[in-house]
N, C-alpha and C positions, 0 to 999 in steps of 0.2 A: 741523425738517426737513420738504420739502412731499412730500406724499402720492405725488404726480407726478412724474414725472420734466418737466426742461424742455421738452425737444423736445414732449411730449403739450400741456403748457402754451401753447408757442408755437405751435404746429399747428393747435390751437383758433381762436389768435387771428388767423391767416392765412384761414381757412377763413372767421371773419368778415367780416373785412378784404376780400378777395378776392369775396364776396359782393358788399359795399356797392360795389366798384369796377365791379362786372358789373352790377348794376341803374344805376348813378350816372351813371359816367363813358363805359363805352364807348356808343360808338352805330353799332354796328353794326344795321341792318335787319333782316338777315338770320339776326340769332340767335336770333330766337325764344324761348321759355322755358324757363331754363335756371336749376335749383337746385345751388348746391353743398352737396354732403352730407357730406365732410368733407374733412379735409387732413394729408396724413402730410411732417410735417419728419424730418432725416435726424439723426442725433444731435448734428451738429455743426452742424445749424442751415443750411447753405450749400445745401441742396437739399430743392424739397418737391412733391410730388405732390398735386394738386388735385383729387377725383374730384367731376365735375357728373352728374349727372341732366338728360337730356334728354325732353321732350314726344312728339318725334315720333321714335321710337326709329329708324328710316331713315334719318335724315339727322343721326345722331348723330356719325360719323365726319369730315362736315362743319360741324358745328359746331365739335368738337376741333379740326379743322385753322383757322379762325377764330380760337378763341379763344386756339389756341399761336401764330398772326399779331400779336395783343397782347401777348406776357408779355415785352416790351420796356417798354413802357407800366404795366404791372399791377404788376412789381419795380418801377418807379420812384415809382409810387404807394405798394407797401408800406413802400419805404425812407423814404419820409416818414411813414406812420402808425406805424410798429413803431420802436421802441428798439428795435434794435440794432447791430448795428458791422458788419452786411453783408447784404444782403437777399437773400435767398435764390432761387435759381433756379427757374421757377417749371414744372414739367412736367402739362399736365391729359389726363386721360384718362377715359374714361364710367364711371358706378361701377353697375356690374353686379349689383349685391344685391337690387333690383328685380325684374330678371328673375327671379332667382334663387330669391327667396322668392315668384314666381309660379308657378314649377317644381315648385317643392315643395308649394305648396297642390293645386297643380294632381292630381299624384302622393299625395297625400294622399285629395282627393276621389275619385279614381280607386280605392282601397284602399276607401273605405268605400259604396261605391255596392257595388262587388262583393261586400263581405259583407251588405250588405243587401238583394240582389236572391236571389230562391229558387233555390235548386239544385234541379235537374229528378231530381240522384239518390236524394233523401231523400223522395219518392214512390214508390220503386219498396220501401223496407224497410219 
């Protein structure tokens, strides 16, 4: 029995796939630098979510809409890399963890700068 389940397996190999097709194939101008960081299949395979990382966090909403302009192009590319019996619909969206674990250091620094700065009341005891 595999460790994984398939969809995680196949999600992997989209998330590849779907990389090599964005550096390769498209030639868009205007997308700029764009990592995909992973990709979540649906259990039954027929739907997957593609979250990229974008450079210029601004115009990340305009890249999404680009690159959902290709995922005509991108399914027909994976149907030809991927074994399997239907390639799956492809929805990408900016994967937000970046900011997020920015948030958090951010918020973190922000904790330890204040405990390390003197308190004006333990002067006064």
């Amino acid at each position: 029995m595999h460790p994984f389940k398939r969809s995680s397996r196949v999600s992997e190999s989209i998330r590849k796939e779907v990389a090599d097709i964005i550096m390769n194939k498209i030639k868009h101008k205007d997308l700029g630098f764009v990592t995909v960081t992973s990709a979540k299949a649906s259990d039954d395979l027929k739907h997957a979510v593609v979250y990229v990382s974008v450079l210029n966090v601004e115009e990340g909403e305009k890249i999404i809409k680009k690159l959902n302009s290709t995922v005509s192009f991108i399914k027909g590319e994976l149907g030809r890399r991927l074994k399997l019996r239907c390639a799956p619909t492809i929805a990408f969206k900016i994967d937000e963890t970046i900011q997020y674990g920015m948030k958090i250091d951010k918020l973190l620094d922000d904790i330890k700068s204040e405990r390390s700065a003197p308190n004006d009341d333990e002067d006064l005891f």
